[in-house]
Every structure is written in structure tokens, then in C-alpha cells.
C-alpha positions in Angstrom: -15.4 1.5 6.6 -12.2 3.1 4.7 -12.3 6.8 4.3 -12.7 6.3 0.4 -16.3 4.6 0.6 -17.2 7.1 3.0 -16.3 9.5 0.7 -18.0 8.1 -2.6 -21.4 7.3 -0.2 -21.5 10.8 0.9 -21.0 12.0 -2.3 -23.7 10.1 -3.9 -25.9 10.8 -1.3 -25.6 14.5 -2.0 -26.5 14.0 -5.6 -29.0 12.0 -5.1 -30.6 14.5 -2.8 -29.5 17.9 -4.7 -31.3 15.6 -7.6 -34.7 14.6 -5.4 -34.7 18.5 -4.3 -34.2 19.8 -8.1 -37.1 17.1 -9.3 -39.6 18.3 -7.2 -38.5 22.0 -7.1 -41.2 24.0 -9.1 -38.8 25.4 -11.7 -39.4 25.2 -15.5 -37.9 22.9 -17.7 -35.0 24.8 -18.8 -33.8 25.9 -15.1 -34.4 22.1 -13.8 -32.0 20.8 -16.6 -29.3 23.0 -15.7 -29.0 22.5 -12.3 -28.8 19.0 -13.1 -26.3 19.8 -15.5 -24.6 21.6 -12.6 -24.8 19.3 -9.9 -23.3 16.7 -12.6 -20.5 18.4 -13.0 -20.1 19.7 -9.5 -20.4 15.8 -8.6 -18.0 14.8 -11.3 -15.0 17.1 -10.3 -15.9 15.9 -6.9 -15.2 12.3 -7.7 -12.3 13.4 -9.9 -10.7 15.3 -6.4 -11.5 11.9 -4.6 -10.5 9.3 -7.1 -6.8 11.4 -7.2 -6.6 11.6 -3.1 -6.7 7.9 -3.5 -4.3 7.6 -6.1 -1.7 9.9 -3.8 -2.7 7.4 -0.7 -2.3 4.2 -3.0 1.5 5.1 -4.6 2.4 6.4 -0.9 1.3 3.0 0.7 3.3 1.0 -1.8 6.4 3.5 -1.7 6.6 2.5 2.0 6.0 -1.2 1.1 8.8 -1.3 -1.3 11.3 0.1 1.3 10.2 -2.2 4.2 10.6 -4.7 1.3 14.3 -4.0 0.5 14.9 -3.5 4.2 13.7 -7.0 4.6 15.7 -8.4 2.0 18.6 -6.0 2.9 18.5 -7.9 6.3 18.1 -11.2 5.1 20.7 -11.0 3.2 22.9 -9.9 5.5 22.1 -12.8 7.8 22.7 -15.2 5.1 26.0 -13.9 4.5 27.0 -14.4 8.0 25.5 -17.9 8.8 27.6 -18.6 5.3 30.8 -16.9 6.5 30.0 -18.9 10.2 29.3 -22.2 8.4 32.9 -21.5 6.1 34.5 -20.8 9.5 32.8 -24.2 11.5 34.0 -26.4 8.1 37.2 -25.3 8.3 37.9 -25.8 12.0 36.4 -29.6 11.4 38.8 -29.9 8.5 41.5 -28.7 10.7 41.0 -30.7 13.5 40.4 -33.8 11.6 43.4 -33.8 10.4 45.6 -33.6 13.3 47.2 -36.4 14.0 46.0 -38.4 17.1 48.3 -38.1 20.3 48.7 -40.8 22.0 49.3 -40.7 25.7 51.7 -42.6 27.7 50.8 -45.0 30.3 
């Protein structure tokens, strides 16, 4: 389980116990609505704190995706450029030896 849905259980789990506690708590009206109102907001800066952790984890993943990426291409590039230059170099030995003239050799 990633740490994130660990996180978002825990935190509704807390609510909806804080909630289940405040319910049956004998309070008035007035007091049971405000700590509600509390435990909302507490809840909701919570997830806000969460939700921007894994928005800081996310662009730090894909940072460090992109360079592996250009390294990658960096590399393959640089191997095509050499099998080119290799390939150049193979072609124009061929060209060179094909057109030597043939020796012949005395009997």
C-alpha cells in the first residue's frame, strides 16, 4: 500500500471516529456542531498538507524521469553517431578496396 492511501485511510479514519465520538458525546446542539465544524476543518487542512506532499513527491519523480530520459537519449545518440561514423569508415574501405586493381601473380 503507497504511503499516500495510507495516509488518506488514516485520516478518514480519524474523522470518522472524532465524528462517532462527537455524535454520541452528551453535548448540546450548538457545542456538537462546532466541533464538527472543527474537526472539518482540522480534517480539510490535513488533506490539503497531504494532497501537497504528494504533489512535491509526483514533480520530484518526473524531474528524475526526465533526466534518466535525456541521459538515455543522450547515449543513444551518441551510439548512433558512432555505428554511423564506423559504417562511413567500413563503406569507404569497401570502396577503396574495390577499386584496386587486381594483381596478378606470376607463375
Amino acid at each position: 500500500m503507497s504511503k499516500g492511501k495510507l495516509a488518506i485511510g488514516a485520516v478518514f479514519g480519524a474523522v470518522a471516529g472524532f465524528v462517532t465520538g462527537v455524535l454520541l458525546a452528551p453535548k448540546s446542539g450548538k457545542e456538537t456542531r462546532e466541533d464538527i465544524k472543527g474537526a472539518a476543518l482540522k480534517t480539510k487542512n490535513n488533506v490539503v498538507d497531504e494532497a501537497e506532499k504528494a504533489k512535491d513527491f509526483a514533480e520530484e519523480k518526473v524531474k528524475q524521469v526526465r533526466n534518466k530520459a535525456e541521459n538515455v537519449v543522450d547515449d543513444v545518440t551518441d551510439k548512433a553517431t558512432e555505428l554511423k561514423n564506423r559504417a562511413e569508415q567500413a563503406v569507404e574501405g569497401a570502396k577503396k578496396g574495390f577499386n584496386k586493381k587486381p594483381t596478378t601473380k606470376k607463375k
